[in-house]
VMD Tcl script that builds the backbone (N, CA, C; Angstrom):
set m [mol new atoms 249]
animate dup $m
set s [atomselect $m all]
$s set {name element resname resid chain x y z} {
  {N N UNK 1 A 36.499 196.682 55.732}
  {CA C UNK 1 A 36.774 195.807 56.832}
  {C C UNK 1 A 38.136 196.183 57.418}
  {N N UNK 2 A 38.322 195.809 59.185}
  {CA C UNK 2 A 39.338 196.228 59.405}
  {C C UNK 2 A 40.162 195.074 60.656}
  {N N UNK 3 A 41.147 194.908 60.245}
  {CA C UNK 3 A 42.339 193.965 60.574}
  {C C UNK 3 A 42.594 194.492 62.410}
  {N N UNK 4 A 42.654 193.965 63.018}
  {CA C UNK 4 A 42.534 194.555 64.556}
  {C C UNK 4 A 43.966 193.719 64.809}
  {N N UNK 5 A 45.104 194.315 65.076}
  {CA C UNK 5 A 46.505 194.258 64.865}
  {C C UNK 5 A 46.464 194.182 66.522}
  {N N UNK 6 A 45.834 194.576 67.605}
  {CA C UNK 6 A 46.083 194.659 69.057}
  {C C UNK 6 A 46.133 192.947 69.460}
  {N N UNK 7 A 47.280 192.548 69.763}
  {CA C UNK 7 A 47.308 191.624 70.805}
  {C C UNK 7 A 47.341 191.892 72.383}
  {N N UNK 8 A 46.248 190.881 72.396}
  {CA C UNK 8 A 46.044 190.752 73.960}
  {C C UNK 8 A 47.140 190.262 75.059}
  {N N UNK 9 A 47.415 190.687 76.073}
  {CA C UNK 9 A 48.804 190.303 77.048}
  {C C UNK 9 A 48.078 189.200 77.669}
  {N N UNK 10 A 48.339 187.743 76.965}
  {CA C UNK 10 A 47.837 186.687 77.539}
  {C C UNK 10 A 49.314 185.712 77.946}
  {N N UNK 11 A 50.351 186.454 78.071}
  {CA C UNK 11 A 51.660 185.899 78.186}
  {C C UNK 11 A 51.531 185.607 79.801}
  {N N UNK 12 A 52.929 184.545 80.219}
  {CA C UNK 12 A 52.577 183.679 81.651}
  {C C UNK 12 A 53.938 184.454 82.338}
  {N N UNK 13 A 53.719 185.008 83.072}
  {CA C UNK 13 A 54.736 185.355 83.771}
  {C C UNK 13 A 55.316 184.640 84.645}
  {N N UNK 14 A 56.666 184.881 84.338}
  {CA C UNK 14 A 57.943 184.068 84.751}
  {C C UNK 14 A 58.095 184.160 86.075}
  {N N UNK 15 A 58.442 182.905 86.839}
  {CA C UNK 15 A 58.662 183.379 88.608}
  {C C UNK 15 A 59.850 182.637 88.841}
  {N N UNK 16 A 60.713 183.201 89.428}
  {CA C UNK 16 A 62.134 182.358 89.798}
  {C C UNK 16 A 61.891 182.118 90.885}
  {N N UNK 17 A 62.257 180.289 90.767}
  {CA C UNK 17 A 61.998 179.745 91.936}
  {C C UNK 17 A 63.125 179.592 93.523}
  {N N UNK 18 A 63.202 179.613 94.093}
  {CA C UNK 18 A 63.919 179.107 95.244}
  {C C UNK 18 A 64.319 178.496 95.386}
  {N N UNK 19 A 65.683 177.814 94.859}
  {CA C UNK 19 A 65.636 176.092 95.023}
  {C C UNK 19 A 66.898 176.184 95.934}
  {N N UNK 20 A 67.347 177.224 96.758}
  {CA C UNK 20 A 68.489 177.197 97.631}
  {C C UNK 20 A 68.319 175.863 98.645}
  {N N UNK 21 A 67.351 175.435 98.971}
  {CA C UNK 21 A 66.756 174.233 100.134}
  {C C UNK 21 A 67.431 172.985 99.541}
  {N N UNK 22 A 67.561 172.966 98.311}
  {CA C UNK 22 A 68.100 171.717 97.379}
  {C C UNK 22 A 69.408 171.675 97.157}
  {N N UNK 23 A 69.963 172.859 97.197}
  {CA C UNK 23 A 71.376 172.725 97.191}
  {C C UNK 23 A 72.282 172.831 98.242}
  {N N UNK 24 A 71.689 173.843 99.581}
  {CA C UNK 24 A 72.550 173.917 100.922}
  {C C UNK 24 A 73.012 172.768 101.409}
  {N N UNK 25 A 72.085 171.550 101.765}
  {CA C UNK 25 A 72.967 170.964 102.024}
  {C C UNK 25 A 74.252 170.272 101.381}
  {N N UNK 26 A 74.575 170.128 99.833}
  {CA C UNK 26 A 75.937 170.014 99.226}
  {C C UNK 26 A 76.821 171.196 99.408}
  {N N UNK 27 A 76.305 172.055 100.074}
  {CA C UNK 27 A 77.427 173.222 99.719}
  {C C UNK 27 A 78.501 173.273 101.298}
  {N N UNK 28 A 79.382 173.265 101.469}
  {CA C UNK 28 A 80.687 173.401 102.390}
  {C C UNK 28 A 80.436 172.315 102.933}
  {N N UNK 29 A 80.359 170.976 102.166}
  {CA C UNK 29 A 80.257 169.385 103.116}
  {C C UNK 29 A 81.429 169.018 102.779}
  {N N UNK 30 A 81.918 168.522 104.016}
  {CA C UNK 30 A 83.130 167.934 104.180}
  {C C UNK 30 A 83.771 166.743 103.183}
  {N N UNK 31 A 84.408 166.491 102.438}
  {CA C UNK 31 A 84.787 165.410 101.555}
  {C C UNK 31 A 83.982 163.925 102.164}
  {N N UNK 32 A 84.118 162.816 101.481}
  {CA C UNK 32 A 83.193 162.022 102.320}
  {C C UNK 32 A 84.576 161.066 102.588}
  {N N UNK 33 A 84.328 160.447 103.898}
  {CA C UNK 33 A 85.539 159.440 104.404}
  {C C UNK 33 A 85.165 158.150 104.030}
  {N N UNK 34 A 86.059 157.644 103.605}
  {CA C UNK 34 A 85.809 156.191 102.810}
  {C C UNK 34 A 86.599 155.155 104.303}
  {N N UNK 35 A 86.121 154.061 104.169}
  {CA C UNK 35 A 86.852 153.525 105.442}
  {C C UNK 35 A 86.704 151.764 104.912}
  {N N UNK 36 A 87.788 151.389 104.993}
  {CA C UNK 36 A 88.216 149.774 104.629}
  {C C UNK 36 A 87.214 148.566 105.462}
  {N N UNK 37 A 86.809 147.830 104.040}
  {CA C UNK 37 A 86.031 146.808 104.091}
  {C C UNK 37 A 84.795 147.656 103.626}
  {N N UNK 38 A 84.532 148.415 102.646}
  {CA C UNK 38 A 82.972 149.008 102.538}
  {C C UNK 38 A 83.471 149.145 100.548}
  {N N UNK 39 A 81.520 148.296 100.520}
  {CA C UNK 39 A 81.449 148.529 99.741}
  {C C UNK 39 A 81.227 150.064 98.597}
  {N N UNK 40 A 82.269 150.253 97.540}
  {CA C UNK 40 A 81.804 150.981 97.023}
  {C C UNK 40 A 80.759 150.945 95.360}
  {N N UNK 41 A 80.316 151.924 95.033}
  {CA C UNK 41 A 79.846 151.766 93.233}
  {C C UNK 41 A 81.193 152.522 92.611}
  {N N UNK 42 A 81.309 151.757 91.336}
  {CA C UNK 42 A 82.616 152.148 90.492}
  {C C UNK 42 A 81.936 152.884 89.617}
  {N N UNK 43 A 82.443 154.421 89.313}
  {CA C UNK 43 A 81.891 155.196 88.095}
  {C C UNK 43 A 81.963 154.726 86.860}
  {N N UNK 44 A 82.985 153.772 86.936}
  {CA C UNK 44 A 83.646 153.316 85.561}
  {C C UNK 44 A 84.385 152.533 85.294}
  {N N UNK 45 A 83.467 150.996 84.869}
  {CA C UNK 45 A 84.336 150.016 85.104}
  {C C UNK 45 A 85.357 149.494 84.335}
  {N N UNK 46 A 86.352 148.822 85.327}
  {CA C UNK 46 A 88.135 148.502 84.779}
  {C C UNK 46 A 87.667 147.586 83.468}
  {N N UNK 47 A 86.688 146.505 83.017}
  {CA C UNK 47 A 86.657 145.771 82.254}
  {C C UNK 47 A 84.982 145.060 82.071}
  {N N UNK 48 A 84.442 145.094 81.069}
  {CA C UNK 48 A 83.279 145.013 80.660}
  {C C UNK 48 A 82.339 144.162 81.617}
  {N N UNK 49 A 83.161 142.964 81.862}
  {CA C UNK 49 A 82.821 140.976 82.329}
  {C C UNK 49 A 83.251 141.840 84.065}
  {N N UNK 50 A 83.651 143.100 84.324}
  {CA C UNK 50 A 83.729 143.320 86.027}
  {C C UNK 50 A 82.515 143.757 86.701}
  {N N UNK 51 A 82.056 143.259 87.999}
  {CA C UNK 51 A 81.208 144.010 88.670}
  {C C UNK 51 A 81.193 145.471 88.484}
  {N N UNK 52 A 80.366 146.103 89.196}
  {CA C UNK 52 A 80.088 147.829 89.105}
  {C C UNK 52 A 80.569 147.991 90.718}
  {N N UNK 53 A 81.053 147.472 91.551}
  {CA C UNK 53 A 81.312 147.464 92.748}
  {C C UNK 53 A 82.422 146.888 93.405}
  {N N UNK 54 A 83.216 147.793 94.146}
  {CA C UNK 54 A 84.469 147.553 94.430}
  {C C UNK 54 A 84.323 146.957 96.162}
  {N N UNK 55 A 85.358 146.148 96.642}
  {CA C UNK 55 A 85.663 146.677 98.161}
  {C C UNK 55 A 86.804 147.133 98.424}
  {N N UNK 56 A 86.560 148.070 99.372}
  {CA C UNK 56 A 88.082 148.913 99.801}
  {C C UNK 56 A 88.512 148.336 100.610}
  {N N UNK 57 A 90.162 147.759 100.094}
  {CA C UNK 57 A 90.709 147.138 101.340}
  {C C UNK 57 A 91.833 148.467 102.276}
  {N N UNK 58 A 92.495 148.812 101.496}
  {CA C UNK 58 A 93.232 150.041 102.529}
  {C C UNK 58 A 93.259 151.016 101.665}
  {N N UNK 59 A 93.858 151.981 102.367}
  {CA C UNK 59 A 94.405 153.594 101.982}
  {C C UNK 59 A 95.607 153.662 101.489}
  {N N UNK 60 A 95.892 154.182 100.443}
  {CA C UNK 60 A 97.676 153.795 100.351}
  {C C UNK 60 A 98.176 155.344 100.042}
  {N N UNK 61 A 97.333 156.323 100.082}
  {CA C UNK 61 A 97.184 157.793 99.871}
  {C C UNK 61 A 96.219 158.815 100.588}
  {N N UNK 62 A 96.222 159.750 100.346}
  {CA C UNK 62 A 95.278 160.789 100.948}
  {C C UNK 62 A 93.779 160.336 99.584}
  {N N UNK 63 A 94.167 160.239 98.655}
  {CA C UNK 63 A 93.116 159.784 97.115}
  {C C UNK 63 A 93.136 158.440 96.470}
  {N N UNK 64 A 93.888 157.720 97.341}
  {CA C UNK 64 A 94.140 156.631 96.463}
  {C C UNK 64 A 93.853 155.162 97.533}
  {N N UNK 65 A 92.946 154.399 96.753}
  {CA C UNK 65 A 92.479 153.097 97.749}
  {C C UNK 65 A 92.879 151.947 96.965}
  {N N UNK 66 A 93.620 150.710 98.024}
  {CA C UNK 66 A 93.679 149.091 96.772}
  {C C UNK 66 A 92.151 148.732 97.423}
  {N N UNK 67 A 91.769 148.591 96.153}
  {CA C UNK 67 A 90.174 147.578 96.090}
  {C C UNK 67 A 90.320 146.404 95.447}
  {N N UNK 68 A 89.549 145.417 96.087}
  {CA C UNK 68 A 88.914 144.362 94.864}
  {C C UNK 68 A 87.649 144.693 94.059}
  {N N UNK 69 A 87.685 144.437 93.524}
  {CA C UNK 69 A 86.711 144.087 92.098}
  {C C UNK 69 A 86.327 142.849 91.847}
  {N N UNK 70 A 85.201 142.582 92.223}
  {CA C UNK 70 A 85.282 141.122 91.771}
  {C C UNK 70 A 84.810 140.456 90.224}
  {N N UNK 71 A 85.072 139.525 89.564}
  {CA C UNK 71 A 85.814 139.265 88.288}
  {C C UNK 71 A 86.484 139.934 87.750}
  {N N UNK 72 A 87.458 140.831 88.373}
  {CA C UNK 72 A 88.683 141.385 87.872}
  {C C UNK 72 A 90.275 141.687 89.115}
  {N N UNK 73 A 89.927 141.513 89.951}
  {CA C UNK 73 A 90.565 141.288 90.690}
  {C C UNK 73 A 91.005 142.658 91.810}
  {N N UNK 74 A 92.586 142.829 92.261}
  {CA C UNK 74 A 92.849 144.040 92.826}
  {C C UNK 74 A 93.485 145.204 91.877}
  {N N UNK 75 A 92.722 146.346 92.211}
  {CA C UNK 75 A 93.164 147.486 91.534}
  {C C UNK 75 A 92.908 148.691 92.759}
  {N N UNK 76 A 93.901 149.675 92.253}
  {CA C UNK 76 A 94.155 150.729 92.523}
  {C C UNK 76 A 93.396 152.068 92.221}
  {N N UNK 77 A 92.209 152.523 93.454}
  {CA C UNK 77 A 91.254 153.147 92.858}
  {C C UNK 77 A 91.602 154.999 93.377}
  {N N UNK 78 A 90.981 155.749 92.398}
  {CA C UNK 78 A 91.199 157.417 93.160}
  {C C UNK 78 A 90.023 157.418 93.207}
  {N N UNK 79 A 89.673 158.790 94.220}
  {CA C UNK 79 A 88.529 158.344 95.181}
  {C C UNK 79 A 87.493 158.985 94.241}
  {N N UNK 80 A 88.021 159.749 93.068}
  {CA C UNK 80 A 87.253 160.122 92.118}
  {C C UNK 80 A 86.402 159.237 90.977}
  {N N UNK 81 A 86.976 158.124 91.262}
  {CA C UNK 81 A 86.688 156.343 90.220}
  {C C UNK 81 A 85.448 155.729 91.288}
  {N N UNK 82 A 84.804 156.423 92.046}
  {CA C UNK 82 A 83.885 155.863 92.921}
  {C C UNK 82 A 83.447 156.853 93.988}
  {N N UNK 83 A 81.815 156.206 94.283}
  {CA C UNK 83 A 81.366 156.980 95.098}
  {C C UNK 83 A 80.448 155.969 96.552}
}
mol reanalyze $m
mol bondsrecalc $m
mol representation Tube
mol addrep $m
């Protein structure tokens, strides 16, 4: 009797997909302008018992906004602490 060692090429060939359509538009977009009285979402909130959502009251920097928070009050947000 004899052992037939030939495997068959039943393997799936690989296709790289295109996904440039999904990313162009993030690519060379302008920073986003934040503008007073708008709500934002907080990446990460100041205190457990605080909303997840700030409002921006002014600009006090090129990165830096005073917000409220509500059940925690006013804090000092970088524009990286929200989107």
């Amino acid at each position: 009797m004899q052992l037939n060692s030939h495997k068959p090429n039943v393997g799936v060939q690989l296709k790289s997909q295109n996904l440039g359509w999904l990313i162009k538009p993030y690519i060379n977009q302008p920073p986003q302008e934040f503008q007073p009285d708008t709500w934002v979402k907080l990446l990460e909130l100041p205190s457990r018992f605080s909303f997840d959502e700030a409002l921006l009251l002014c600009q006090i920097s090129e990165d830096d906004w005073v917000a409220w928070i509500p059940d925690h009050g006013e804090a000092v947000l970088h524009v990286s602490e929200f989107c």
